[in-house]
DOTI-757716 format. One record per residue: residue in one letter; y, z, x of N, C-alpha, C in turn. Coordinates in pm, whole numbers, plus 50000, padded with zeros to 5 digits. Last residue first. Layout:
<atoms>
AYZXYZXYZX/...
</atoms>
This chain:
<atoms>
X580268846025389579348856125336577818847725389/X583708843725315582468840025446581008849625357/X585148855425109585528840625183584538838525276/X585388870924804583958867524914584758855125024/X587568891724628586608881024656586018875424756/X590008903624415588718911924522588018901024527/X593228916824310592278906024390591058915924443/X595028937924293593488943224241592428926824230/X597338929224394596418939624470595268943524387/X599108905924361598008906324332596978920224359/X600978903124569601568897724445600428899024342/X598578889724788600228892324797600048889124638/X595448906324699596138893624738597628898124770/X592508923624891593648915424790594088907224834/X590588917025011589938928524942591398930224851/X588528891425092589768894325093589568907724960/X586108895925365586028896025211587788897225212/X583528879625541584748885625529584958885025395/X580618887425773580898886325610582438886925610/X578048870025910579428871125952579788873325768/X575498860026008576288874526047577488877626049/X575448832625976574488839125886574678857725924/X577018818126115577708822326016576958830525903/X577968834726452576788828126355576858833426225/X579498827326746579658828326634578448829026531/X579658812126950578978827326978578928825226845/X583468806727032582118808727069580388816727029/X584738807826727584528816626814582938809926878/X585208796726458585588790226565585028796926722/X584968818126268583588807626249583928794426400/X587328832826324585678837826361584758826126354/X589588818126192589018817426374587648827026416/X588448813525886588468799626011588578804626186/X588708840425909587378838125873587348823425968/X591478846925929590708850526015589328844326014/X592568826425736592988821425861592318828425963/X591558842725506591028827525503591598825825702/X592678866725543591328870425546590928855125585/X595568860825528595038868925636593608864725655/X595108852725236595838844525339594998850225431/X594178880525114593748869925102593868857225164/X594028915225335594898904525231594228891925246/X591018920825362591938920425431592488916725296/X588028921525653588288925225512589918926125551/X585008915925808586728916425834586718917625670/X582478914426093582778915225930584758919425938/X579888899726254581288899926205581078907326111/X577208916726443577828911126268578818913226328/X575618900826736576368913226675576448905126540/X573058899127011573198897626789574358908426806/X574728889227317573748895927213573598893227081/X577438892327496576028885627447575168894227386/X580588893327282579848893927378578108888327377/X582988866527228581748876027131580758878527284/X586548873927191585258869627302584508877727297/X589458871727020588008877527067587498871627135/X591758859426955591878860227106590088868227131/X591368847826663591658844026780591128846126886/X591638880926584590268868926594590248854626672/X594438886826628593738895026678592248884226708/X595448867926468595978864326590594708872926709/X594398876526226594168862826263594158864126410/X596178903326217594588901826217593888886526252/X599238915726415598228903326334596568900226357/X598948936726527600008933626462599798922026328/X596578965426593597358951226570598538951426504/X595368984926762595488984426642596828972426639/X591768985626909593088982026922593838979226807/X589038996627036589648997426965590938997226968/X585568997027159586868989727229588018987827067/X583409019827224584429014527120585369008527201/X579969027427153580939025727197582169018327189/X579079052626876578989038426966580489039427083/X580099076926729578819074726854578609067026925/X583279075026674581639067726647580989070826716/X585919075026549585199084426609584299078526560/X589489066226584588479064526530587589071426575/X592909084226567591409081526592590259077826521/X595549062426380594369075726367593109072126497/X598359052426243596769048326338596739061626349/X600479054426108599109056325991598029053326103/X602999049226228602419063826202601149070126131/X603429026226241602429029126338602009044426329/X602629009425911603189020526008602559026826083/X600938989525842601948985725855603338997525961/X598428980926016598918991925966600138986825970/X594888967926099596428965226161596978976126053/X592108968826380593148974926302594418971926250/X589788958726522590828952626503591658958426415/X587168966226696587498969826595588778963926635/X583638965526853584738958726883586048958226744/X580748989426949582158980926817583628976126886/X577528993926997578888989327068579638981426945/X575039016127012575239002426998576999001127059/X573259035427059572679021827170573659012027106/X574539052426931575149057627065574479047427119/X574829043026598574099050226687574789048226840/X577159044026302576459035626434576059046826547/X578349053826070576799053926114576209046026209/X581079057026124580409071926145578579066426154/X581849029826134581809038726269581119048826203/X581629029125841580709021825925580659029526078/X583479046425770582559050225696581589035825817/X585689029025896585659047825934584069048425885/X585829005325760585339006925900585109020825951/X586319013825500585269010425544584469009425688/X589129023525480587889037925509586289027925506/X590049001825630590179012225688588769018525672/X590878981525453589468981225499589218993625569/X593588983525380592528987425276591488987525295/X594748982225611594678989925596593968995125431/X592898952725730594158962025759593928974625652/X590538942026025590728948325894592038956025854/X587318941226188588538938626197589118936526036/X584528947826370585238953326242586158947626237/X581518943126485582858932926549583488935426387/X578878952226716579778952226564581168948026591/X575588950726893577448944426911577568947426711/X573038953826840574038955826977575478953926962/X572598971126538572178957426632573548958826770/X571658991426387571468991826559571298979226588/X572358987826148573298996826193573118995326333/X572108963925917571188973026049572628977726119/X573858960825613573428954025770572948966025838/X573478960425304572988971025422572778964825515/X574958963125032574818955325120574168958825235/X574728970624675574948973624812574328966824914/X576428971424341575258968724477575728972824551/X577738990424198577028978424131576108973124207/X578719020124259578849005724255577618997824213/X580149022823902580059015524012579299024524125/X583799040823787582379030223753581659021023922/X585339070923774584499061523892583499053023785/X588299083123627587029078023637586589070223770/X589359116923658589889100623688588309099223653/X591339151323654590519137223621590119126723632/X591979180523837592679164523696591489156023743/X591119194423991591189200523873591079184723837/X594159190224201592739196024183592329202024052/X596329163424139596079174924158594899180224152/X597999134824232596689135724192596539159124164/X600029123124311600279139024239598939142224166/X599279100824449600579107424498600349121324421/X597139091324342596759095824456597839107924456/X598959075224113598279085124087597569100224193/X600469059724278601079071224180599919079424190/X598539046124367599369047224448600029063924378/X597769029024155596609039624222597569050624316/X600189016324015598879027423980598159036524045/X603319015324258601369009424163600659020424119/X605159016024506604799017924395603379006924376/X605349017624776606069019524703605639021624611/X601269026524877602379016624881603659022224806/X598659046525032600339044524927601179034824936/X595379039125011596979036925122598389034024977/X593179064624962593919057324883595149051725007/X589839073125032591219071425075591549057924961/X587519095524874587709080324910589409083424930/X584519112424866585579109224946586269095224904/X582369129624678582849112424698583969111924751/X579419152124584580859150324616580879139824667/X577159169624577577779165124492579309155124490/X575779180824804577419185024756577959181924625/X574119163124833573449174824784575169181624754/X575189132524884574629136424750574329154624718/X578269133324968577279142624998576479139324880/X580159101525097579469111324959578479113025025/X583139083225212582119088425240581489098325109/X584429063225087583979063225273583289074925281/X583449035924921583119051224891583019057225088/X586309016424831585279021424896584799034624877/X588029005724514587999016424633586279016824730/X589658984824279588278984524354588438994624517/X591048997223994591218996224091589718994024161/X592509001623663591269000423721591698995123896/X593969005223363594589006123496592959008323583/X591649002423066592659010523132592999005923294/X592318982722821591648981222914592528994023050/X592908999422460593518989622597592458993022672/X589658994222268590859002022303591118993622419/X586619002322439587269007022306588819007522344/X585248979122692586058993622653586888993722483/X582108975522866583038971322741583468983422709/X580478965323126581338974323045582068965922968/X577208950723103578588951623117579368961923096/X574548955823025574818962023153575958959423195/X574248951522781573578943022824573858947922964/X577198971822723576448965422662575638953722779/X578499004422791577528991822834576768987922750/X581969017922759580019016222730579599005622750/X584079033023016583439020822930581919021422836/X586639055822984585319047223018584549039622924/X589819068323038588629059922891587659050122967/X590269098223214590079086623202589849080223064/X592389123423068590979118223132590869104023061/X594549132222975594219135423051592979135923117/X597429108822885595809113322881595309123622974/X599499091322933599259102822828598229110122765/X598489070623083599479080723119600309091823030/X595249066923121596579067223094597609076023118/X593629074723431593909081523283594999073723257/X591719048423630592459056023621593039062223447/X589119044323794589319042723651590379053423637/X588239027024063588269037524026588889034923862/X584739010924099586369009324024586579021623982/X583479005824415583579010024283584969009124230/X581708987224717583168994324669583028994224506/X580388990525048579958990724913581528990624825/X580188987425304581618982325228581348983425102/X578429000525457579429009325437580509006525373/X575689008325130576108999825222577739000425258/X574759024224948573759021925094574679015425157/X575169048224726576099033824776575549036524902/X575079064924380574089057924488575159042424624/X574459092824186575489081724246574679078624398/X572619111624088572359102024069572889089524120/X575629132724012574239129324008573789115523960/X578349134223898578319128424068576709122424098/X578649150823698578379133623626577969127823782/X579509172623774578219174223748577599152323730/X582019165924037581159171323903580009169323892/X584259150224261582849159324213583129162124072/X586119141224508586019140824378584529145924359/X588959140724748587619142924726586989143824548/X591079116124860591099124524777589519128524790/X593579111925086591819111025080591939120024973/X596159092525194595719101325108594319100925098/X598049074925384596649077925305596549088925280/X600979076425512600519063125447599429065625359/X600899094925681601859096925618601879086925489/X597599106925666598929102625735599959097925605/X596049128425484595589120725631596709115525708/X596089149425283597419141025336596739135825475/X593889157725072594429157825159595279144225240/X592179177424780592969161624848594009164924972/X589879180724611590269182724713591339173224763/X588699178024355587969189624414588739190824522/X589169158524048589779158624221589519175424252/X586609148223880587429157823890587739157824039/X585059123723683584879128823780586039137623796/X583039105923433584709111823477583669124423582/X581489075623517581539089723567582849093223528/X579439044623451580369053723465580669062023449/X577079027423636577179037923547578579044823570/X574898999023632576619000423667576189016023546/X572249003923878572029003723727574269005423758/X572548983124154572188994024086572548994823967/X570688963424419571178962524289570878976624194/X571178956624755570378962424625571408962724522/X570028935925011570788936224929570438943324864/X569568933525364568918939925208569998938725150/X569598912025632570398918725532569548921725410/X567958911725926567508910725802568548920825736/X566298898826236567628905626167567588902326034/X563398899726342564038895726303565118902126237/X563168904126727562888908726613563618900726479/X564158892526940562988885026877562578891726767/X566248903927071564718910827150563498904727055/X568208893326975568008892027101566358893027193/X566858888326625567718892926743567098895126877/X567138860826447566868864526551567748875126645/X568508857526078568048851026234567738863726303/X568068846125738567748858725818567978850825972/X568658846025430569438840625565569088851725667/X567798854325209566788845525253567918841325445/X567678892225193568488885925208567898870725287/X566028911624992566388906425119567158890825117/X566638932524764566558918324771566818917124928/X565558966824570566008959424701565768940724690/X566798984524325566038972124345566538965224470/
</atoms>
């Protein structure tokens, strides 16, 4: 079910710019690790498939699902049943996490998603000895967001849980447009090439605020968008909405956690 979005403006060439929103049925999946690989020394990408993969749907590149992790004397997830279109679970509430989908073949069947290892946590463990074959759940996602991929200017900025969103956004920008990307990592051993068709002014930070700050929005329609720890995300969102140029009807930031909190997930600009 598509919703347009009533905040619409003008782009450059007078067309109008227009966010879709959609809304999908919430369905949850045990799914099976088909593949996993060591990206850096920090992420892990796991690949996941089965037959339950049918039918999985995410239009938009920050879309994000809960992965559903097994107890730890289980060997597959406990998913939920839906009542009225909630989940409701039989039993403890299992270890749950909010992941991007950076990337899924529908004809493969198959769902990419990076995990960033911290010392310790749930997802963290699990990624760590995830093996091919073992189990996990996916619920979600629930909607999707779909900014135009060919508006002239993209302006990403984001630490390292926004990552496979901005990867999964660079892969669908066309060669007429242009990204301005803000990276930060806690180890410089986790920057990576980015790779887009567009063109790229890409720098990997120290500080994401400090980074929004110093921008200068070129001319044209571009979207903000930033994603981040929760502090981080409020002190970047105040210097994007400060930015020459600025327009707050193209600008989304989301804190995607908190300090002391990592399964925080909430809206600060939108």
């Amino acid at each position: 079910m598509a919703i347009t979005d009533p905040s619409v403006s003008s782009l450059s060439s007078g067309a109008p710019f227009v966010v879709e929103r959609f809304r999908h049925p919430l369905t949850a999946r045990q799914l099976q690790v088909v593949r996993r690989t060591q990206v850096s020394p920090g992420f892990v990408r796991i690949t996941l498939g089965g037959p339950e993969m049918a039918g999985f749907v995410s239009l938009g590149f920050d879309d994000h699902f809960k992965l559903i992790l097994p107890a730890a004397d289980a060997d597959r997830p406990t998913l939920p049943r839906m009542e009225d279109g909630r989940p409701v679970f039989e039993g403890p509430r299992p270890e749950m996490r909010d992941y991007t989908p950076q990337r899924y073949d529908a004809a493969a069947g198959t769902l990419e998603v990076e995990v960033a290892l911290h010392e310790a946590g749930p997802a963290s463990d699990w990624a760590r000895q995830a093996a091919v074959g073992s189990w996990v759940g996916v619920a979600g996602p629930r909607g999707s967001m779909v900014v135009p991929p060919d508006l002239p200017w993209h302006v990403l900025l984001g630490d390292a849980s926004a990552l496979p969103a901005i990867v999964r956004r660079l892969a669908e920008l066309p060669a007429s447009t242009q990204a301005i990307v803000r990276v930060m990592v806690e180890n410089p051993a986790d920057q990576r090439p980015l790779a887009s068709a567009a063109a790229l002014d890409v720098a990997w930070v120290d500080s994401l605020p400090a980074a929004a700050r110093s921008l200068v929005l070129p001319e044209g329609t571009s979207y903000l968008w930033a994603a981040g720890e929760h502090s981080d995300m409020a002190e970047v969102r105040d210097a994007l909405r400060a930015l020459p140029g600025a327009d707050l009807r193209r600008m989304r930031v989301s804190a995607y956690w908190r300090r002391g909190n990592p399964g925080h997930h909430a809206e600060l600009a939108d």
